[in-house]
C-alpha positions as semicolon CSV with decimal commas, in nm:
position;residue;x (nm);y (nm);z (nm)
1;X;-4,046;5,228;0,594
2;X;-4,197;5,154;0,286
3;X;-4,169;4,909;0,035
4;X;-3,985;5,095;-0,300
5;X;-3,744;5,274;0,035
6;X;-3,655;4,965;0,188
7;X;-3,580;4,754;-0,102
8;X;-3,390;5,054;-0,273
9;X;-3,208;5,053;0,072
10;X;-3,120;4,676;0,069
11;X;-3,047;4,715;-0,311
12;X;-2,809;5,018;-0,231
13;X;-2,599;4,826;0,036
14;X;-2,549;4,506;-0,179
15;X;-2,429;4,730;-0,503
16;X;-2,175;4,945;-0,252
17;X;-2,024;4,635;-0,127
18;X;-1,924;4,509;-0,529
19;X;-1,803;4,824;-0,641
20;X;-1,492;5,042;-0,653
21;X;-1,681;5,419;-0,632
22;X;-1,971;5,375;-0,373
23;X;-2,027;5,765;-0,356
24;X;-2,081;5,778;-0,747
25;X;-2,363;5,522;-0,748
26;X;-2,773;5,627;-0,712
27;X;-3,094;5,415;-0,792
28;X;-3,372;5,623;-0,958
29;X;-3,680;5,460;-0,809
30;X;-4,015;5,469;-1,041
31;X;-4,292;5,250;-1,117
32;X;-4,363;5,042;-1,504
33;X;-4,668;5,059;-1,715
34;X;-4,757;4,681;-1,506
35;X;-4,739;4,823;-1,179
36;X;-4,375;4,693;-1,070
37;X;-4,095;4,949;-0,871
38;X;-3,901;5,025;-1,131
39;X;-3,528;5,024;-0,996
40;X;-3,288;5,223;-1,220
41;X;-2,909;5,192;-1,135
42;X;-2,669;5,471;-1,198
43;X;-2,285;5,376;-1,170
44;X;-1,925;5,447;-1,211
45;X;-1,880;5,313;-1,593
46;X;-1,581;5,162;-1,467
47;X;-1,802;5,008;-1,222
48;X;-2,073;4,854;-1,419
49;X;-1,897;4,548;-1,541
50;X;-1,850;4,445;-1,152
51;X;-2,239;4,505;-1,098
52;X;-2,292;4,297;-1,429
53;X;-2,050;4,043;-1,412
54;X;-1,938;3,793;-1,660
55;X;-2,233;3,678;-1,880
56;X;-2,436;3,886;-1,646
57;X;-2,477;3,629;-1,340
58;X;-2,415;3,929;-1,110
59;X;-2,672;4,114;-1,218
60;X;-2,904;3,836;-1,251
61;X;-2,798;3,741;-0,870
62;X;-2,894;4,066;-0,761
63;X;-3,243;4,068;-0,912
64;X;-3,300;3,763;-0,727
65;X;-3,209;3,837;-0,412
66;X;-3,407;4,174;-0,448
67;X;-3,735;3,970;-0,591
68;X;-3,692;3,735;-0,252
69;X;-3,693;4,063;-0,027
70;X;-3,969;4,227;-0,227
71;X;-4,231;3,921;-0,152
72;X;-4,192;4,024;0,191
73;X;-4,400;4,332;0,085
74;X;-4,567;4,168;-0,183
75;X;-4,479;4,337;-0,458
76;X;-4,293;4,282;-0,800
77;X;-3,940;4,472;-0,905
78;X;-3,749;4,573;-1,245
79;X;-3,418;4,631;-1,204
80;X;-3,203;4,786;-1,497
81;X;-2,809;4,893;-1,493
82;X;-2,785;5,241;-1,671
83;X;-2,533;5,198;-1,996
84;X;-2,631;4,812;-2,035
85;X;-2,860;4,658;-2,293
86;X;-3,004;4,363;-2,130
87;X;-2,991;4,148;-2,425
88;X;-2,643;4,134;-2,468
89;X;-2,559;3,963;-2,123
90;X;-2,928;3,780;-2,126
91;X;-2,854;3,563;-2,454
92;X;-2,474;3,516;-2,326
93;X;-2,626;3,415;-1,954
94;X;-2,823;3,153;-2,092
95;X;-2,647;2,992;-2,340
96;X;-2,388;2,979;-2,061
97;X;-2,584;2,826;-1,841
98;X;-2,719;2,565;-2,075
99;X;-2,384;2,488;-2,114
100;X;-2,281;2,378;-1,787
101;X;-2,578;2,158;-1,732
102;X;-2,434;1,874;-1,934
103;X;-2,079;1,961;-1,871
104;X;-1,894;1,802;-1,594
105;X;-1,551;1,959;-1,730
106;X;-1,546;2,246;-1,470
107;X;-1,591;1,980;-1,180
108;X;-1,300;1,763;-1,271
109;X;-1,110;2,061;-1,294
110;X;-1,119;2,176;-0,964
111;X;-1,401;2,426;-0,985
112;X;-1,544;2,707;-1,235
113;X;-1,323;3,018;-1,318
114;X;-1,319;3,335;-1,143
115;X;-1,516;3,638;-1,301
């Protein structure tokens, strides 16, 4: 199997397994102007917040476990979420975790809150 198949597989069964409306979702496979496999994810509306998550850590999980599985064929990935504009999580995401570097308040707490 090739590379943009497999990883489109493996990127497939992670998505199914967070979402409410597996049959509804599709990745649109393509390549970028700097030679990456472009990976363009089609979902349930009601399903993109679970694919995002809060602050978009989901999402940003996701593209790293599918950047670890693409250096076993040596290549690089984009990954987008149709319906999201990247900024809006990416700003929130890091601020976020800038945040929690410094913050022991979470800890003494008895853990972070649920998404």
């Amino acid at each position: 199997m090739d590379a943009p198949e497999a990883l489109r597989e493996f990127l497939m069964y992670v998505i199914a397994n967070l979402i409410e409306h597996p049959k509804q979702a599709s990745i649109a496979v393509g390549t970028t102007q700097a030679g990456a496999i472009s990976y363009r994810i089609h979902l349930a509306p009601e399903d993109v917040r679970r694919v995002v998550g809060k602050n978009g850590f989901t999402i940003s999980a996701i593209r790293s476990l599918v950047n670890v599985a693409a250096t076993k064929y040596g290549v690089k990935v984009s990954l987008r979420v149709d319906g999201v504009r990247e900024e809006e999580f990416q700003t929130q995401g890091a601020g976020a975790a800038q945040a929690r570097v410094g913050d022991n308040t979470d800890a003494e707490q008895g853990g972070e809150g649920e998404e």
